[in-house]
DRENGU-17132 format. One record per residue (C-alpha): x, y, z; residue in one letter; residue number from 1. Coordinates in steps of 0.5 Angstrom, whole numbers, plus 2048, in hexadecimal, padded with zeros to 3 digits. Layout:
<sites>
<site x="X" y="Y" z="Z" r="A" k="NUM"/>
...
</sites>
This chain:
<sites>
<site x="818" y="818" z="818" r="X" k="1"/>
<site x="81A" y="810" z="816" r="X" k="2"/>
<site x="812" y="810" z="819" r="X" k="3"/>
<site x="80F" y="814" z="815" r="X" k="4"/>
<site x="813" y="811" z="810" r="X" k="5"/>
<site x="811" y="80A" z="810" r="X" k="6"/>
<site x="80A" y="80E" z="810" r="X" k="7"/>
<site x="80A" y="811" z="80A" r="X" k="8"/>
<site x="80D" y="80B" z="807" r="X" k="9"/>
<site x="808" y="807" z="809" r="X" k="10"/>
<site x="802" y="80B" z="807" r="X" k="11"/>
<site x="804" y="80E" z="801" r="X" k="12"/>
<site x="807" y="807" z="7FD" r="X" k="13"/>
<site x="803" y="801" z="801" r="X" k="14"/>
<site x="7FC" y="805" z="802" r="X" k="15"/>
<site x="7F9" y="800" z="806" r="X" k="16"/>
<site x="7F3" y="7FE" z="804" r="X" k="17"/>
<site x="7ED" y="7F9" z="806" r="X" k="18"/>
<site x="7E6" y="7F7" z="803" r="X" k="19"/>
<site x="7E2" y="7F2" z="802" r="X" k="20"/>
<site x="7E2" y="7EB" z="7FD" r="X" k="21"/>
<site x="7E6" y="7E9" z="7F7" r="X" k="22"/>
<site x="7E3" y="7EC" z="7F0" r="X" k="23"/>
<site x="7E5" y="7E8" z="7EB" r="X" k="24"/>
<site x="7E8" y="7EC" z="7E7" r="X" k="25"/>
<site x="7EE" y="7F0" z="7E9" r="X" k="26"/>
<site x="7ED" y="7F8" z="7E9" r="X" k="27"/>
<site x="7F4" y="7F9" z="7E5" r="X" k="28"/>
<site x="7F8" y="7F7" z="7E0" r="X" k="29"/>
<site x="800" y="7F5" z="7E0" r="X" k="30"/>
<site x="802" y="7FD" z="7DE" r="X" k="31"/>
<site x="7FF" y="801" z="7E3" r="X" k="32"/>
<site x="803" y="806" z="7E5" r="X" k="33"/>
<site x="801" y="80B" z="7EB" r="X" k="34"/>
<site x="804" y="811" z="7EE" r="X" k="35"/>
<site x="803" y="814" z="7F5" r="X" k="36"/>
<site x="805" y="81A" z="7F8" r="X" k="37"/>
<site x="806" y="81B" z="7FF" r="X" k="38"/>
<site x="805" y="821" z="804" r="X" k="39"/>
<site x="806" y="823" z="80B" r="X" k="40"/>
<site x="805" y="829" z="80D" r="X" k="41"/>
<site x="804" y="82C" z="807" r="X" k="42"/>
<site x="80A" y="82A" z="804" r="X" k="43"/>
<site x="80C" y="826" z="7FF" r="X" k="44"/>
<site x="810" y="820" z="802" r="X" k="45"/>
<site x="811" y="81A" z="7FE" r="X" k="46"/>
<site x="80E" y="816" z="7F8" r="X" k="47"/>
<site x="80B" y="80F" z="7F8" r="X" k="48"/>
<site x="80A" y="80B" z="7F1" r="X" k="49"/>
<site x="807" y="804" z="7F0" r="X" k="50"/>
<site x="808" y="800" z="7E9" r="X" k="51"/>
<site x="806" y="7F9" z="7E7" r="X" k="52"/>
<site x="808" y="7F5" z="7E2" r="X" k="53"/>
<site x="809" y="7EE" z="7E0" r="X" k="54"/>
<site x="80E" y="7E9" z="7E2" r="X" k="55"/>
<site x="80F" y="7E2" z="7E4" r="X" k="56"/>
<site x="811" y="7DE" z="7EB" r="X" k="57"/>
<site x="813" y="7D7" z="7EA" r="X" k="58"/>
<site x="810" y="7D6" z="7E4" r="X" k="59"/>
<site x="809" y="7D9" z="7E6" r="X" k="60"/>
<site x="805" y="7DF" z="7E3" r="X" k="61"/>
<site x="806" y="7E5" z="7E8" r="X" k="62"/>
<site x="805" y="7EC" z="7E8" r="X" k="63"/>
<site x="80A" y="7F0" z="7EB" r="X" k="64"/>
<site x="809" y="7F5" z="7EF" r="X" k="65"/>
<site x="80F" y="7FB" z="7F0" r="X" k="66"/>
<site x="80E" y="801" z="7F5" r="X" k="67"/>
<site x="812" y="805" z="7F6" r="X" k="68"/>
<site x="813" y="80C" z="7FB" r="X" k="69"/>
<site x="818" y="813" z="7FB" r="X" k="70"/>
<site x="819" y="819" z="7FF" r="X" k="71"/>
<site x="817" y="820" z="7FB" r="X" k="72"/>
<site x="81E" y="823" z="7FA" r="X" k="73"/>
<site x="81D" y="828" z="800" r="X" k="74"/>
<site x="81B" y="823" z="805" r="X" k="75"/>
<site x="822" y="81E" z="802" r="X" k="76"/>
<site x="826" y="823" z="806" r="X" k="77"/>
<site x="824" y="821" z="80C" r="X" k="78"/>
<site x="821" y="81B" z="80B" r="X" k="79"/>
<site x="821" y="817" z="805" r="X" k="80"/>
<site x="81D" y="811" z="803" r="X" k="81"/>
<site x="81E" y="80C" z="7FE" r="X" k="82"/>
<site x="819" y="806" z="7FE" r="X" k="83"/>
<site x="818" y="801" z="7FA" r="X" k="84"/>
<site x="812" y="7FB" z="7FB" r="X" k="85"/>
<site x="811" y="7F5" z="7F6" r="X" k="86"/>
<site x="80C" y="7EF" z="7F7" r="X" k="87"/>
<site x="80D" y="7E9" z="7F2" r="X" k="88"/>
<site x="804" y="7E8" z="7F2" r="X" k="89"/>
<site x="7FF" y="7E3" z="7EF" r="X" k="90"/>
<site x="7FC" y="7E5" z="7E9" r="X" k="91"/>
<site x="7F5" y="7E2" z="7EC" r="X" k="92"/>
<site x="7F5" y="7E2" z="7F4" r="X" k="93"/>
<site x="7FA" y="7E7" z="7F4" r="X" k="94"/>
<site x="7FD" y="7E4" z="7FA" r="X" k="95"/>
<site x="805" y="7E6" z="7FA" r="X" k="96"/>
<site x="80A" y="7E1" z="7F9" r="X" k="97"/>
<site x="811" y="7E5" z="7FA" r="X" k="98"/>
<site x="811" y="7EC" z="7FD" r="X" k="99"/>
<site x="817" y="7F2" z="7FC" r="X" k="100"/>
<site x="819" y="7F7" z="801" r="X" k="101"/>
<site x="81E" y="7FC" z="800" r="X" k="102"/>
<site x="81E" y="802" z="804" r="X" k="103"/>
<site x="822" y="808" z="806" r="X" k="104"/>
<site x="820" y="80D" z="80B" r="X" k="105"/>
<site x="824" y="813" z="80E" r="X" k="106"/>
<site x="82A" y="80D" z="80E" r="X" k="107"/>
<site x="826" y="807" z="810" r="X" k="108"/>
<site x="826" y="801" z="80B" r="X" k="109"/>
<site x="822" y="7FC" z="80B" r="X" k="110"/>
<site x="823" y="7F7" z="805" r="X" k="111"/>
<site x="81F" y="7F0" z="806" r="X" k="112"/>
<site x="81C" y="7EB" z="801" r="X" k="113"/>
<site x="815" y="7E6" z="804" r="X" k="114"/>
<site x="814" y="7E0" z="800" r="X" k="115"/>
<site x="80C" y="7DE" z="802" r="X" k="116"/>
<site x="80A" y="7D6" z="803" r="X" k="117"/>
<site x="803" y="7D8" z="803" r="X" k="118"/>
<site x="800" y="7D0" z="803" r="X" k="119"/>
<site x="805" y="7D0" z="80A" r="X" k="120"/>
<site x="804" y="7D6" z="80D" r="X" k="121"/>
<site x="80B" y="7D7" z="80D" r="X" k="122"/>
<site x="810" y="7DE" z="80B" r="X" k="123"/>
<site x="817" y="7DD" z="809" r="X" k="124"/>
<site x="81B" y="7E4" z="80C" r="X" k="125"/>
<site x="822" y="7E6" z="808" r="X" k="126"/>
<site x="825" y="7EB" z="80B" r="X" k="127"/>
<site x="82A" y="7ED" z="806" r="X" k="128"/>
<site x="82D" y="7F3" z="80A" r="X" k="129"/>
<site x="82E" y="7EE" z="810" r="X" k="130"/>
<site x="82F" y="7E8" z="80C" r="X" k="131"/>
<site x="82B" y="7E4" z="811" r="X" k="132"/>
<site x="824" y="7DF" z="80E" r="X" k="133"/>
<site x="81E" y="7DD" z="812" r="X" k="134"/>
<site x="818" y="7DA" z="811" r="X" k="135"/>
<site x="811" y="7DC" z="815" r="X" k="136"/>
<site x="809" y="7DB" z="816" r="X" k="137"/>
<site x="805" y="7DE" z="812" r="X" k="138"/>
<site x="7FE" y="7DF" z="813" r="X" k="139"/>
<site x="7F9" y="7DC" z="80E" r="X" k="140"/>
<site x="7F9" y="7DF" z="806" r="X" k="141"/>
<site x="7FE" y="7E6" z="809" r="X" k="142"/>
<site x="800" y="7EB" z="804" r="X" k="143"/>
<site x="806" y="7EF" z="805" r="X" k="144"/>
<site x="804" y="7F7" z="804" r="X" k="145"/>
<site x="805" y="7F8" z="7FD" r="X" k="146"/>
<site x="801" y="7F1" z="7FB" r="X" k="147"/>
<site x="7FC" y="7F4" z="800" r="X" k="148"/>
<site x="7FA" y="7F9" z="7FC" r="X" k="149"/>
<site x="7F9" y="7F6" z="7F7" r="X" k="150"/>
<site x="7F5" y="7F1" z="7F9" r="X" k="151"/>
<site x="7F0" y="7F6" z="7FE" r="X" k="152"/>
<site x="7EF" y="7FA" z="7F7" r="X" k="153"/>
<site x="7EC" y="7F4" z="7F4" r="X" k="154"/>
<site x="7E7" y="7F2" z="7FA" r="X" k="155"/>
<site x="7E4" y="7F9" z="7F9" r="X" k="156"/>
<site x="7DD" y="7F7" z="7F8" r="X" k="157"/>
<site x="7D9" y="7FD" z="7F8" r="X" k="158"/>
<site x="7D2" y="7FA" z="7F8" r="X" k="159"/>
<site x="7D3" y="7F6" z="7FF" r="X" k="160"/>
<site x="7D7" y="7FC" z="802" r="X" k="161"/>
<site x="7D3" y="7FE" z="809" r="X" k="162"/>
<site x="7D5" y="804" z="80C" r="X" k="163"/>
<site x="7D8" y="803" z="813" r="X" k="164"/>
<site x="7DB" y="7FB" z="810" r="X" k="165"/>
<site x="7E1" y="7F9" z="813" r="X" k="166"/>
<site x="7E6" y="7F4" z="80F" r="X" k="167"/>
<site x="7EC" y="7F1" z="810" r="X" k="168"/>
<site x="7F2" y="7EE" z="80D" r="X" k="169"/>
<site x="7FA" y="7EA" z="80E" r="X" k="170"/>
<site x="7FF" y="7EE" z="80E" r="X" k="171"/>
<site x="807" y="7EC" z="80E" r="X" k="172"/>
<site x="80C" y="7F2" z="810" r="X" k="173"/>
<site x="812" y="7F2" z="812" r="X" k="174"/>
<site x="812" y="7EB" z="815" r="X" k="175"/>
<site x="80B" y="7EC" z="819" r="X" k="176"/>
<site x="804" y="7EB" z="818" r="X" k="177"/>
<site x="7FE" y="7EF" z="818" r="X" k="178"/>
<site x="7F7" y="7F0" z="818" r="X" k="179"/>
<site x="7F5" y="7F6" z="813" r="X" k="180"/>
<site x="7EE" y="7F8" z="814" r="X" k="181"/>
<site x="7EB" y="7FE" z="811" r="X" k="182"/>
<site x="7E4" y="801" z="811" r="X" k="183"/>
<site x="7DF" y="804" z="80C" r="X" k="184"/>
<site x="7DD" y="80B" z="80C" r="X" k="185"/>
<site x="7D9" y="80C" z="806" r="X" k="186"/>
<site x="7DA" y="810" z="7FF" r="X" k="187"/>
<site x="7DC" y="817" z="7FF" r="X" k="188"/>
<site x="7DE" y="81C" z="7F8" r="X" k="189"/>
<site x="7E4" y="81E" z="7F9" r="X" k="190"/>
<site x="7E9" y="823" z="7F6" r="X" k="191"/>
<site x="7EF" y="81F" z="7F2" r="X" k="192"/>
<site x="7F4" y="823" z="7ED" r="X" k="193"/>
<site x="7F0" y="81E" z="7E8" r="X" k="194"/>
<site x="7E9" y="822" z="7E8" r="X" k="195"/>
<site x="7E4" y="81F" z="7EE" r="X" k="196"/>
<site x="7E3" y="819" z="7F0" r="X" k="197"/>
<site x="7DE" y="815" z="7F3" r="X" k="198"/>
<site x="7E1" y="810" z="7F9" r="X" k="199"/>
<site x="7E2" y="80A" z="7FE" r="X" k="200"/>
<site x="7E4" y="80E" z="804" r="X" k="201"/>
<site x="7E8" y="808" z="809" r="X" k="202"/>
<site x="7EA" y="80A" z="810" r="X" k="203"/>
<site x="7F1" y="804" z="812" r="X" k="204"/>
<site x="7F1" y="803" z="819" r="X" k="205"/>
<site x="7F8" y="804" z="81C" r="X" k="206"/>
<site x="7FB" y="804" z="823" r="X" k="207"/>
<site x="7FB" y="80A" z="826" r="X" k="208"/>
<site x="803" y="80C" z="827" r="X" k="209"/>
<site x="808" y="811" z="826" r="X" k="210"/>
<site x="807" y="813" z="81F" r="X" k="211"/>
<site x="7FE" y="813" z="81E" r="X" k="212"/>
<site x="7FB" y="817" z="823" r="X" k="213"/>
<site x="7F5" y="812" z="824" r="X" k="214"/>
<site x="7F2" y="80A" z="821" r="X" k="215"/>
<site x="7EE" y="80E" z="81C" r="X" k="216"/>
<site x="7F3" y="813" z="819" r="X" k="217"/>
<site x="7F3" y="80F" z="812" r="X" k="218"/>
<site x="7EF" y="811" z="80C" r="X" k="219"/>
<site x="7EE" y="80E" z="805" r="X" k="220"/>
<site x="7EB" y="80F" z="7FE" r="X" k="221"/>
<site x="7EA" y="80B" z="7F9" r="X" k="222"/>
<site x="7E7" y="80C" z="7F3" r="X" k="223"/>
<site x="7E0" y="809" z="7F2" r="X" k="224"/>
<site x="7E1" y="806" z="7EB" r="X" k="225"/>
<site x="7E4" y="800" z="7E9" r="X" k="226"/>
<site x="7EC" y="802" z="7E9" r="X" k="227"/>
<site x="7EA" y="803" z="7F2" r="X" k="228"/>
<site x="7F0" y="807" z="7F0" r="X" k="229"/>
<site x="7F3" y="80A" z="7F7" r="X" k="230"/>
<site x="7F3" y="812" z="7F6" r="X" k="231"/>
<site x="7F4" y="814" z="7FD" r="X" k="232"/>
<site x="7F6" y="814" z="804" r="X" k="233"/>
<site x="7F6" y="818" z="80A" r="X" k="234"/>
<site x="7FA" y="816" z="812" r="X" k="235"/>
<site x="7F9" y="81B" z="818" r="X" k="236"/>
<site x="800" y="81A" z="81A" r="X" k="237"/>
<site x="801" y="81C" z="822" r="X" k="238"/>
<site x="804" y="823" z="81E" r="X" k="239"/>
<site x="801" y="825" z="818" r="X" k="240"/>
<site x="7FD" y="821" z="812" r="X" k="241"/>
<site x="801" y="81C" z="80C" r="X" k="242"/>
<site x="7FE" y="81C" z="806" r="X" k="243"/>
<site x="7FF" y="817" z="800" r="X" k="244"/>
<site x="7FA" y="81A" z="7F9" r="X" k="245"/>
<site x="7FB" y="816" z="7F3" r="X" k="246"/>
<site x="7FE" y="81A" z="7EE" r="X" k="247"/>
<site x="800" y="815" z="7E8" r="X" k="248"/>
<site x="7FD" y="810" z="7E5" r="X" k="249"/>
<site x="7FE" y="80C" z="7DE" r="X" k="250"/>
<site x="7FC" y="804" z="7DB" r="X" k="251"/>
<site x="7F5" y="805" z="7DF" r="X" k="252"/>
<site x="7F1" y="7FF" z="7DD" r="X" k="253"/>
<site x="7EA" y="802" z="7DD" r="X" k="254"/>
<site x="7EC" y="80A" z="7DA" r="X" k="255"/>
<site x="7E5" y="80C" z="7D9" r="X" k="256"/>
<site x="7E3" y="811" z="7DE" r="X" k="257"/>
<site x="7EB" y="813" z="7E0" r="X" k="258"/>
</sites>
């Protein structure tokens, strides 16, 4: 369970995403608020939201980006979650100077502050819970899993997009480093609480392990507009399928069409 847990947490609050090159102009504004409900094997097992607002970071202009994740009342009975992210970003390259992560899973914690040297590819790691600091490599321009998706959305170019395109991004987790890759699969129409929408299908490529049943099993939407707006994943786990559905949202920056 604390597997499938961190899955879900993963997926439904971080959403990874990967594409193409920077737009210019960011496809949110400080405001954005998204909900997703997520599901596994038909029931509803936990909430994810992320929310951005603006803030500041050692006197610079920065968007702060707060996600946050929790078990269904049913599923807090066996195994609760309480999750809290939060990326202190750049409101022009989105590079992420300060990351928060605070988690609760069915008794496991986690409670770890990162502060990113981007120019010196360095991460300062407070481990709060054990009172201990550390600093490690990073790799070139890396992104922890909350400014990740953030960024991601804004390199959505649909224009330039080929079908089978593999792309790749850094990220920090968890003190490591990781090369994401994730391939386009093309457009599809699909059904959302929020009518038909047309999307950007994205298949991640992960390892194969005890949680998904194999290198391919995760598939993304995102909307073919101008928000690139996540409305829904879907893991084949090794037992059944997860699921995350947008379920929410308010502050869009671009509302025609939704």
């Amino acid at each position: 369970m604390k597997y499938l847990n961190k899955t879900i947490t993963c997926l439904a609050i971080s959403l990874i995403t990967s594409f193409t090159a920077l737009s210019q102009e960011h496809c949110f504004n400080s405001g954005e608020f998204l909900e997703f409900k997520v599901k596994y094997l038909n029931f509803n097992t936990s909430t994810a939201t992320l929310e951005t607002r603006d803030a500041t970071w050692e006197e610079k202009p920065v968007y702060h980006i707060i996600g946050k994740g929790w078990s269904s009342r049913f599923l807090s009975f066996f195994f609760k979650i309480q999750d809290r992210f939060e990326s202190y970003v750049d409101t022009k390259n989105l590079q992420p100077y300060h990351f928060i992560r605070d988690t609760y899973e069915g008794g496991y914690t986690k409670d770890v502050e990162i502060n990113f040297d981007q120019e010196n590819q360095k991460a300062e790691v407070f481990d709060k819970k054990r009172n201990t600091k550390k600093t490690l490599e990073t790799s070139h321009k890396v992104f922890d899993m909350i400014s990740s998706f953030y960024y991601l959305r804004n390199k959505i170019d649909p224009k330039t997009l080929k079908i089978g395109e593999d792309h790749q991004l850094n990220i920090f987790f968890d003190e490591e480093n990781f090369a994401f890759r994730l391939k386009f699969l093309g457009r599809e129409e699909i059904k959302t609480k929020f009518g038909k929408k047309t999307c950007l299908k994205f298949r991640p490529l992960v390892i194969a392990d005890r949680i998904f049943k194999e290198d391919e099993s995760l598939t993304l939407w995102v909307s073919d507009d101008k928000n690139k707006v996540p409305v829904k994943i879907s893991a084949k786990l090794v037992v059944g399928t997860l699921t995350a559905n947008l379920s929410k949202y308010k502050g869009l920056k671009f509302s025609h069409g939704w």
